[in-house]
N, C-alpha and C positions, 0 to 999 in steps of 0.2 A: 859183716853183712847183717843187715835187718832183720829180722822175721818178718814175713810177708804179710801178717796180723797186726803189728805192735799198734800201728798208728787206724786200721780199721777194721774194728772187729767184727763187722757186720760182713765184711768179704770173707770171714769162714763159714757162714750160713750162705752164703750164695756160689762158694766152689761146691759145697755139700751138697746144695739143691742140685747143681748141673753131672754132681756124681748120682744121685737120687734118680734122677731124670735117663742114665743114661745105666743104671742097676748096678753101678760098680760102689753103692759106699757102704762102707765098711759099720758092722755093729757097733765099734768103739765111737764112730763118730756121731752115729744114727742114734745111739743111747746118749751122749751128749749134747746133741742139739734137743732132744724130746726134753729133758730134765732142763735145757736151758728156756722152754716154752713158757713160764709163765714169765720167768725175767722179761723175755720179749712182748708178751702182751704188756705186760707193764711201761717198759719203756719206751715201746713204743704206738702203745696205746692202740692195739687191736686184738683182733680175737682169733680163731684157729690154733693148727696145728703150725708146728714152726714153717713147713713146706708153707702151708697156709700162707704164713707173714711175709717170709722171704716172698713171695711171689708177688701178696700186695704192695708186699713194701716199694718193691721195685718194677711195679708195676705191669707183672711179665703176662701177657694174654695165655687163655687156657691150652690153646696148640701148642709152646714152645715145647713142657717135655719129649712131647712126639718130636715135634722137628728137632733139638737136641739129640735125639734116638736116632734119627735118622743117619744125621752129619757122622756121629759115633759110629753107628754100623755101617754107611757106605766109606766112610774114611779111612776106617782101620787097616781091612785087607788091605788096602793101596800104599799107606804108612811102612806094614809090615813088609811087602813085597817090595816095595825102594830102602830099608834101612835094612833088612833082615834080622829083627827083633821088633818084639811084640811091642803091640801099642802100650803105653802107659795112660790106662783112665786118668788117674791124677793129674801130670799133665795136661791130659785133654783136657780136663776140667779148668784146671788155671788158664791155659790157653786162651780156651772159647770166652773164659769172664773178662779175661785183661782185653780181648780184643772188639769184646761185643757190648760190654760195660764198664769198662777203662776203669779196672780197680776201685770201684764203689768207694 
């Protein structure tokens, strides 16, 4: 089995943003994407913070993290109460990209 990165590394700055967006990402990752910021300015030739880029990059209007927040917190209880275990942020993150940005 693949890693979900091998072939597009740019889709782990954008499960990151939708974790970012939705307050579940983790300091290991959030220290990794800031240190990976100016490789990003460089390669792909804009300016900000990485959120910043990811967002330009892919063009996401300024409402989405709210409305990712939203989907997040109205989803979850209901998630929870039909499987009876907790939501998995991660998941949701991957989820919400493969379905709403078809694996970048």
């Amino acid at each position: 089995m693949s890693d979900r990165y091998d072939d597009k590394p740019f889709l782990r700055y954008v499960d990151a943003w939708v974790l970012n967006a939705i307050g579940h990402l983790d300091e290991a990752t959030r220290a990794y994407c800031v240190a990976m910021e100016p490789t990003m300015r460089q390669s792909l030739t804009r300016t900000g913070s990485w959120t910043e880029i990811v967002a330009a990059q892919m063009k996401f209007p300024a409402e989405l993290p709210a409305q990712i927040r939203k989907i997040w917190d109205d989803g979850k209880s209901k998630f929870e109460a039909a499987n009876g275990r907790p939501a998995d942020p991660v998941q949701f993150a991957m989820t919400f990209v493969d379905r709403n940005f078809g694996r970048t």
